[in-house]
C-alpha positions in Angstrom: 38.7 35.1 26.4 36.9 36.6 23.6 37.1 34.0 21.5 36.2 31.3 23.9 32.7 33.5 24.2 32.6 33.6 20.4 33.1 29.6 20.3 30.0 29.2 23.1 28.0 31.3 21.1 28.8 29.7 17.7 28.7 26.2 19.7 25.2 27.0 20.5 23.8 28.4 17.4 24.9 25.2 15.8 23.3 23.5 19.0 20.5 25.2 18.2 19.9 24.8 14.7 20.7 21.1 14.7 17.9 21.0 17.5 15.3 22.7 14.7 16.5 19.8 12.1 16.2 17.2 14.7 12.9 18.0 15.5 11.4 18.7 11.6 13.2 14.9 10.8 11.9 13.9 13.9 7.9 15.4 13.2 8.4 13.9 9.6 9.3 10.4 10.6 6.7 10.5 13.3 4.3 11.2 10.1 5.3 9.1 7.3 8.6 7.1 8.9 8.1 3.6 9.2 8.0 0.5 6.7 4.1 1.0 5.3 2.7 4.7 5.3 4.5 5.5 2.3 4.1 2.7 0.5 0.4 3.0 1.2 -0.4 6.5 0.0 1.7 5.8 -3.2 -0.5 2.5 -3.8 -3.7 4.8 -3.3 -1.8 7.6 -5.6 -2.2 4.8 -8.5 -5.9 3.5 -8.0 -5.8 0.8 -4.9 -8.9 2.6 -3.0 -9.9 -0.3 -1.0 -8.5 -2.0 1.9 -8.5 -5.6 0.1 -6.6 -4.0 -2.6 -4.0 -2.1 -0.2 -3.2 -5.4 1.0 -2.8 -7.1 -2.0 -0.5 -4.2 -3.3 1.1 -3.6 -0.4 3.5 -7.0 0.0 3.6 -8.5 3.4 1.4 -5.9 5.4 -1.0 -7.8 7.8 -4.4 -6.5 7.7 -4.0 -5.2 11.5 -1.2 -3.2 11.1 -2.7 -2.2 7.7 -5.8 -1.2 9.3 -3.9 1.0 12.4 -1.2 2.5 9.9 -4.7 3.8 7.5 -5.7 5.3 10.9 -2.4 7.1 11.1 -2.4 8.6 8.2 -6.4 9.1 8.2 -5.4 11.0 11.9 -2.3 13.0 9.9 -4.4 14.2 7.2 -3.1 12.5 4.2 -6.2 10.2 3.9 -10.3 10.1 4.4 -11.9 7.1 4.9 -15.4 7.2 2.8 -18.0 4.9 3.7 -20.5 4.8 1.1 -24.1 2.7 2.2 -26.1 0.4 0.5 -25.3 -3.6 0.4 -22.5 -4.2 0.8 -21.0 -1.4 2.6 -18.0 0.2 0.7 -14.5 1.8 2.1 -12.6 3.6 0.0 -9.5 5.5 1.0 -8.9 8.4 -0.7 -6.2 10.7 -0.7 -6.3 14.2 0.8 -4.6 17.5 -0.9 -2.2 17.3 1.7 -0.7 14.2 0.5 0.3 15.7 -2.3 3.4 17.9 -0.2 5.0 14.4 0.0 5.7 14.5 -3.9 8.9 15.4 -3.4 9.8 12.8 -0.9 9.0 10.1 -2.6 10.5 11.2 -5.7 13.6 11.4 -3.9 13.2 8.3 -2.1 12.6 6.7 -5.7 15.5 7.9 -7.1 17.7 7.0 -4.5 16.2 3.9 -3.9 17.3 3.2 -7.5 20.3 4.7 -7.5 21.1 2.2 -4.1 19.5 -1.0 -5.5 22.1 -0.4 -9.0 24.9 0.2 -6.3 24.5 -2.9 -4.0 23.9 -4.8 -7.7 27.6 -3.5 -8.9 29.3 -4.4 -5.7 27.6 -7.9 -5.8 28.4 -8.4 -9.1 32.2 -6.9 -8.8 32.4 -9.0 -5.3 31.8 -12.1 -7.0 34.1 -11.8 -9.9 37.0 -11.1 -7.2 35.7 -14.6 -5.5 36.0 -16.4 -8.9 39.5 -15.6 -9.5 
């Protein structure tokens, strides 16, 4: 009987803890997940300040979902939007200090992105030599 109890409680602990992890992943996919919001704060990281040049750095974004995914991140706190007057109005995008607690996500995401695209290369490689013989 006692160690049933003890298996509940260690049951739920685990329960529990995966729940925390769930919900950090969860909040941090929420903030940054999808196909475009990293890719857009990296491409403003190396100089692309304007939306014209987002979209012509960022491959196959449409300017709509460009223009809602800026106001994601502007609403997150990882961007400003600056309007600056005179003729022709200017909008630049600028990253916020905040941005910069994602420097170790994307170095991660670099590396294994690397690592992955080397991989899938290998097995394509080492899948076609089988096929030839």
């Amino acid at each position: 009987m006692k160690e049933q109890v003890e298996k509940t409680e260690n049951s739920k602990e685990f329960s529990e803890e995966c729940n925390k992890v769930l919900a950090a992943v969860s909040d941090a996919l929420y903030s940054i997940g999808g196909k475009w919001k990293l890719m857009i704060i990296i491409s403003i990281a190396r100089g692309n300040h304007r939306f014209t040049e987002l979209q012509r750095q960022v491959k196959g974004i449409s300017a709509r979902v460009l223009s809602s995914e800026l106001k994601d991140l502007e609403l997150n706190g990882f961007i400003i939007r600056k309007v600056t007057a005179g003729y022709p109005v200017t909008i630049e995008y600028e990253l916020l200090p905040y941005s910069q607690t994602l420097e170790e996500v994307v170095g991660a995401m670099t590396r294994w992105g690397m690592q992955h695209r080397e991989r899938i290369k290998m097995e394509g490689s080492a899948g076609k030599a089988q096929q030839s013989k």
